[in-house]
N, C-alpha and C positions, 0 to 999 in steps of 0.2 A: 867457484868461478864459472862452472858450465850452469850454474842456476843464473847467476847475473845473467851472462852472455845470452840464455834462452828469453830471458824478462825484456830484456833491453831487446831485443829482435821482435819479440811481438807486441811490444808497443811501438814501436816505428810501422809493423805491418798496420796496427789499428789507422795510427795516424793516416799512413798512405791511405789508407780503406775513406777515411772522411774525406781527404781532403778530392780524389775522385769522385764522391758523391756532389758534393759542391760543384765542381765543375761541370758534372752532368745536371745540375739545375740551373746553372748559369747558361748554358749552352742550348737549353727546352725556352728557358726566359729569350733569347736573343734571337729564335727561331721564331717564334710568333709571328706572324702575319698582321700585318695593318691595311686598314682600310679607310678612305675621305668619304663619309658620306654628306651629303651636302644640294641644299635648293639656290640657284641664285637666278637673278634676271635680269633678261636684256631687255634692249627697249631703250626707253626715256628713261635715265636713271639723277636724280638730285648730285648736282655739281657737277656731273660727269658728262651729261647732256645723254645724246641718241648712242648707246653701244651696240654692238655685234654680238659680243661675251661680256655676261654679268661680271660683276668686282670677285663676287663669292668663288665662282668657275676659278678663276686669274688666280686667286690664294688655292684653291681644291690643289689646279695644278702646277703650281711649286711645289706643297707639300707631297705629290705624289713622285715628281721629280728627286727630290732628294730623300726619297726615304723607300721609294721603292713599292709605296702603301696604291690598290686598288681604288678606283674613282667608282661611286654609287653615287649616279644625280640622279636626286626625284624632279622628276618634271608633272608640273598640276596640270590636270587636264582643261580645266578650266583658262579662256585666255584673259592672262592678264597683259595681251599688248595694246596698252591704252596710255592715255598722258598720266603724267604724274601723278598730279592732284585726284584724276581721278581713281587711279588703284590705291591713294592714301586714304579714300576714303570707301574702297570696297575693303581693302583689308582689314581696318576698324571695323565695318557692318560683320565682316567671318568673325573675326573674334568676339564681338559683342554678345553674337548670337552663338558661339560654339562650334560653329561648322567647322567640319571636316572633310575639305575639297578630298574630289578622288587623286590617284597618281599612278604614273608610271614609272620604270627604272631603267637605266642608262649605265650598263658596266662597262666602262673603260671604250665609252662612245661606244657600243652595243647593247639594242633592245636585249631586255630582258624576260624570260618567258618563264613561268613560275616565281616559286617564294625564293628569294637571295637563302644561302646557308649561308650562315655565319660561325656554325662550329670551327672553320681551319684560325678564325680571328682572333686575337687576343685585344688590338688595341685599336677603337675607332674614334677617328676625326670626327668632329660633327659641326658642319658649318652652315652659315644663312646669313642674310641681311636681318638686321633691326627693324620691325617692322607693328611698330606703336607698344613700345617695351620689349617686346620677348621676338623668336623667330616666328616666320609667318604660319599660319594653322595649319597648311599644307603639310607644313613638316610634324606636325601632331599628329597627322590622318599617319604617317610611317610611325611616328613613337608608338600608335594605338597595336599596331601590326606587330611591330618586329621588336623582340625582349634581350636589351644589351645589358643583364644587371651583372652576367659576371664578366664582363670587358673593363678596359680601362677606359676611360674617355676623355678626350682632347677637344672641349669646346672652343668653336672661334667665329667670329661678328666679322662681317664689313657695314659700316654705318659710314654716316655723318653728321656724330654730336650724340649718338645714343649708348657710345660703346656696347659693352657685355650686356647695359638691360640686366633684365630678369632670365635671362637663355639659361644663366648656370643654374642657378636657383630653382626652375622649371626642371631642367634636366635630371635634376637631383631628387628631384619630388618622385618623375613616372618611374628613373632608376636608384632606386634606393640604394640597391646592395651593390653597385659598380662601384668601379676606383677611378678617382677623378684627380686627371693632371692638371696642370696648368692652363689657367685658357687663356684668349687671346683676342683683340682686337685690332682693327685696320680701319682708317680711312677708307672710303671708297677713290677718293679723288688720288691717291697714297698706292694705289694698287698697280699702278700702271707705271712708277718711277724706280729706279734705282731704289732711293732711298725704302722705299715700300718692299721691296725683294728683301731688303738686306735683316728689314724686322721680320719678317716671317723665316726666312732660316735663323737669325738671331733664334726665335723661340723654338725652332726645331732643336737646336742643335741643347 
């Protein structure tokens, strides 16, 4: 009987022992820090007319609202505040040719001085407009720089009529070995309505 009793007690301790451990990995997983990184632009925008704050900005900061995650906007150095039609067709000429505008970075509306760390991060947002299939080059000149392959990543579009594009497909090419969630896309003209909030926490949640 004291043989049983001793067996039967330290298979309940083993058990206790795993299922602690479990919980200490659930608890490192849920700690993680997230991050939006994201290009968007004002100006003249298609359907939306003359904005303040690009569509992409307007999604950034939802998702940073409900999830608590860090804003990284790249801003191109280069200006593209011009009409429409014409940065539709300087952005065709970047990507035709390869270019890779310069940029700078913006944490949580603060210049940025050095290289962003990205070690505290586990899971980054990555968003942009549609910008003749894929995100605009701009945000290439950041994929060139900065190596997110062991993050998870949360692609997301505002367009009109281009959705997702090639952005995921792209994304997956320069990070190979990341873990890739769900992406997502929006209306630009969708950005600014009730119904437009309720689909980007829909895909957050």
């Amino acid at each position: 009987m004291r043989y049983i009793f001793f067996t039967i007690f330290a298979m309940l301790s083993l058990c206790a022992c795993g299922t602690k451990q479990s919980d200490n990995n659930n608890e490192t997983m849920n700690n993680g820090k997230s991050i939006v990184v994201f290009f968007s632009h004002a100006g003249e925008n298609y359907s939306v007319g003359n904005i303040k704050e690009g569509n992409t900005k307007l999604v950034a900061d939802i998702i940073s609202e409900q999830t608590g995650a860090d804003r990284l906007e790249i801003i191109c150095l280069k200006d593209y505040n011009m009409a429409y039609g014409a940065l539709c067709d300087l952005a065709k000429e970047e990507q035709q040719n390869g270019e890779l505008p310069g940029f700078t970075l913006m944490m949580n509306g603060e210049p940025v001085e050095g290289i962003v760390n990205f070690d505290d991060y586990t899971t980054v947002y990555i968003g942009g407009p549609v910008w003749w299939g894929t995100y605009p080059q701009v945000m290439f000149s950041f994929f060139k720089q900065y190596d997110l392959n062991d993050k998870t990543i949360l692609p997301f579009t505002t367009h009109e009529g281009s959705g997702l594009g090639s952005c995921v497909s792209d994304l997956k090419k320069i990070y190979s070995k990341a873990a890739f969630g769900k992406a997502f896309s929006l209306y630009g003209h969708e950005v600014r309505t009730e119904a437009g909030r309720e689909k980007v926490e829909k895909w957050i949640k």
